[in-house]
C-alpha positions as CSV (number, residue, x, y, z in Angstrom):
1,X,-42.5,62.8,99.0
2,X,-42.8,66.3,97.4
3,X,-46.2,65.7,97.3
4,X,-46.9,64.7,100.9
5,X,-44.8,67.8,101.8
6,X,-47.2,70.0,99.7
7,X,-50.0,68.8,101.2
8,X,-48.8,68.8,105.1
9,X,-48.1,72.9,104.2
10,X,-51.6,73.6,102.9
11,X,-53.0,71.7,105.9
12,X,-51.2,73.6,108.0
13,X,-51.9,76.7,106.4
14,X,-55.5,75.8,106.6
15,X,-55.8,75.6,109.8
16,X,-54.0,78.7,110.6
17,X,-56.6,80.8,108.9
18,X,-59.2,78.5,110.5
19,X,-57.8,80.1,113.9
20,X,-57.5,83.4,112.8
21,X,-61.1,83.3,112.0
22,X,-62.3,81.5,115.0
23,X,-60.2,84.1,117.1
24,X,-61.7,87.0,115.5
25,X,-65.4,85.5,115.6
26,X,-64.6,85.2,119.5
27,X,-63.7,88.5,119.9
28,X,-66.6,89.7,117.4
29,X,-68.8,88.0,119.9
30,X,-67.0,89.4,123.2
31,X,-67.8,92.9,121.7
32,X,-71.4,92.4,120.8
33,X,-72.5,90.7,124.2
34,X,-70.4,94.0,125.8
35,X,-72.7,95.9,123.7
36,X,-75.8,94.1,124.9
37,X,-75.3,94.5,128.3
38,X,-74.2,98.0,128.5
39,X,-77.9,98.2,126.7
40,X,-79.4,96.3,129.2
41,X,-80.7,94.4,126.6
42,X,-82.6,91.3,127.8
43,X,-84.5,88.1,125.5
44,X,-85.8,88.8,122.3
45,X,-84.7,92.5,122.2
46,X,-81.2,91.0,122.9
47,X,-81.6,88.1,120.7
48,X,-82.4,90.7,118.1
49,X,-79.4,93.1,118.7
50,X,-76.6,89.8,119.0
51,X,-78.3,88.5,115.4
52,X,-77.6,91.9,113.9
53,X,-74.5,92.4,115.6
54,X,-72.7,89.2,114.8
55,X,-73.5,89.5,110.9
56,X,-72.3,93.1,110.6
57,X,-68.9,93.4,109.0
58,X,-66.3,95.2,111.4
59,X,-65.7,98.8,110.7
60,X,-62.1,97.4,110.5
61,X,-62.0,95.2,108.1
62,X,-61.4,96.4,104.1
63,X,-63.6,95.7,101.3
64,X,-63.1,92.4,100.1
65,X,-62.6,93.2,95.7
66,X,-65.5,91.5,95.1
67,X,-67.5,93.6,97.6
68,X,-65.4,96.7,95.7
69,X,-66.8,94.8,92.0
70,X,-70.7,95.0,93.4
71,X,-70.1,99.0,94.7
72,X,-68.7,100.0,91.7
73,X,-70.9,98.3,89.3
74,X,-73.5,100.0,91.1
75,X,-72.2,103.4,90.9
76,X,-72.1,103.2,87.1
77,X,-75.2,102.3,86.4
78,X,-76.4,104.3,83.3
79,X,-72.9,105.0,81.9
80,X,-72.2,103.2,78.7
81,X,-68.4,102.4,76.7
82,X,-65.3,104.6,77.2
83,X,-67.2,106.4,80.1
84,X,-67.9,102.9,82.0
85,X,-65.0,101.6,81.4
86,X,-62.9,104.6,82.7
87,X,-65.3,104.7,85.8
88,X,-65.4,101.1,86.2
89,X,-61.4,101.5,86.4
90,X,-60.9,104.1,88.5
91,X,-63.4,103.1,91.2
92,X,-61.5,99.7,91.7
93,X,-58.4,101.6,92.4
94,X,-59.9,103.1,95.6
């Protein structure tokens, strides 16, 4: 019973992030096609614009940690030990 219980709440919780998703991916798409239009932006031009514009990440949303993990590793290339390490730390605190 406990079981069946467990997995009716991570169903359900499954699908409310599924709609969260959808519902921002609607509204993502609202936005761009906005966009496109005020641009008068017409086949492939627009095809091109909508492409770019649905993948872009909203200026909104926060860096996901392993988005923060690629940035900072970045940022310190070339320093070595202690240095790194100190860097590595306070870069993931931002």
């Amino acid at each position: 019973m406990a079981m069946l219980k467990l997995s009716l709440v991570a169903s359900l919780l499954a699908l409310c992030v599924g709609t969260a998703n959808a519902g921002l991916q609607q509204e993502k798409m609202a936005t761009c096609n906005k966009d496109a239009a005020t641009q008068s932006l017409k086949g492939d031009a627009r095809k091109v614009f909508m492409s770019s514009c649905l993948k872009a990440a909203p200026a909104s949303a926060p860096m996901t940690q392993q988005d923060k993990m690629k940035q900072c590793n970045k940022d310190a290339t070339g320093k070595k030990g202690d240095e790194r390490k100190a860097f590595m730390s306070t870069c993931l605190k931002k």
